[in-house]
N, C-alpha and C positions, 0 to 999 in steps of 0.2 A: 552248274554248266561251266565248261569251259571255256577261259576268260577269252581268247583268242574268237575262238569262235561264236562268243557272244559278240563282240565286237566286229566282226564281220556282218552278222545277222543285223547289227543296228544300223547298218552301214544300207541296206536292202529298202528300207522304205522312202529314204531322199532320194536315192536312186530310180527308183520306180515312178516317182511324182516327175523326177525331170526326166523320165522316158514320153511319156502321158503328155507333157507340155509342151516337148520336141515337135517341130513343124514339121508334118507328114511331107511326103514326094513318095512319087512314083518310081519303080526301077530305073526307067528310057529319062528321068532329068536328075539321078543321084547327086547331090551335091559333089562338086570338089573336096570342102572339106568334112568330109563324114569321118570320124574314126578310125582308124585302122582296125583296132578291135573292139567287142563288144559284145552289146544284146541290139536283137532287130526286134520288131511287132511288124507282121500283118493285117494290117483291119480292112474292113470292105462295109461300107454304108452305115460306118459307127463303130460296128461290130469286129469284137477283136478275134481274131481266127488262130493267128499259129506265132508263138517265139521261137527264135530260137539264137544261137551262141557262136561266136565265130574269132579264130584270131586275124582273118581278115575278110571284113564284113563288104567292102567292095565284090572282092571275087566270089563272094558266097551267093551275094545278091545278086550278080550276074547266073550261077549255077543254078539257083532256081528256075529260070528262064531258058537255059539249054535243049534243045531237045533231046540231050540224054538221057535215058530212066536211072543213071546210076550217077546223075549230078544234079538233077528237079528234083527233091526229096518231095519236099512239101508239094508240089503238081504229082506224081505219083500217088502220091496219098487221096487227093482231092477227087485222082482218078478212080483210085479202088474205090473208092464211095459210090462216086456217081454210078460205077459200071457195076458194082455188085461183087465185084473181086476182093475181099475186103481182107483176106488172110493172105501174109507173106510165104512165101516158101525159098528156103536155100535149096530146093533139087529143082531140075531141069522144069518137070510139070509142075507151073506155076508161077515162075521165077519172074522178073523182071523181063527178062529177053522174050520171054515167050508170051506174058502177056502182050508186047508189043506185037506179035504178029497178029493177034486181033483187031480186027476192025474196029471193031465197040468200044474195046479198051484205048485203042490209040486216039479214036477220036475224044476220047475225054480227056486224054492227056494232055492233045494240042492245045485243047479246049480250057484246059487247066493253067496251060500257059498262060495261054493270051489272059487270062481272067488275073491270074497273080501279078501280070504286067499294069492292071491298073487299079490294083488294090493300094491305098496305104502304105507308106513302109514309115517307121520311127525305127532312128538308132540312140542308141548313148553307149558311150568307151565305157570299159571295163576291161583291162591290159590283164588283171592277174587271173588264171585263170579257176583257182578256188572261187573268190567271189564271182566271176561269169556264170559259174556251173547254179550257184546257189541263188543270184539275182534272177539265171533264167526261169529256172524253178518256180519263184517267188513271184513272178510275174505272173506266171502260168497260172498259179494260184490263186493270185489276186483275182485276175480279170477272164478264170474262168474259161482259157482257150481250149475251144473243143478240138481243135486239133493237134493239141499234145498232148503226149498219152503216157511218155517213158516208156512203156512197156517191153522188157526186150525178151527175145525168146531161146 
């Protein structure tokens, strides 16, 4: 294996323990000094739901919370579940904008909001952004978040 990148890999498991030990808050009381960058967890009654990776972990945390469908990644997602809409589409039928004109769908969106506003958040810094991508990863794995998926289409 490549020396480099073994040493980044060994780098993944300390990190991951002091994401886990990191004192959870909610979005609405963010610490002052959180990070600038990093990795986030979502958990909700224990249960760890969604990582994900940021070079500024303030305004990302904020963006989930938006009601834009094209800044709440993680609420969007929450939402095609609940609503049944579970496939993305890049053309018009389907797309982000248009499922918002649904009733059904938008109410699980808002719904999705307010629900991620009092989930859990842990952060821990991680500035470079090879090891972010691979501690996100790592986390993912570890603890099993059913709401990442990588999948791109």
């Amino acid at each position: 294996m490549n020396a480099q990148f073994a040493a980044c890999l060994h780098e993944l498991e300390p990190k991951f323990s002091t994401l886990l030990q990191a004192k959870p808050f909610k979005i609405c009381n963010t610490p002052a000094d959180i990070p600038k960058s990093g990795i986030y967890l979502f958990s909700e009654n224990g249960a760890h739901l969604y990582v994900g990776r940021s070079a500024n972990i303030r305004n990302r945390l904020k963006n989930h919370c938006r009601t834009h469908e094209n800044t709440a990644a993680f609420a969007l997602l929450l939402a095609r579940q609940k609503s049944g809409c579970l496939t993305p589409s890049y053309r018009k039928a389907g797309s982000r904008r248009e499922l918002m004109t649904q009733e059904r769908f938008r109410e699980a969106f808002f719904s999705a909001i307010e629900r991620i506003k009092q989930m859990d958040v842990r952060v821990i810094e991680e500035s470079d952004p090879i090891r972010q991508t691979l501690l996100e990863l790592y986390v993912s794995i570890a603890l099993g978040t059913p709401r990442n998926s990588f999948k791109t289409t």
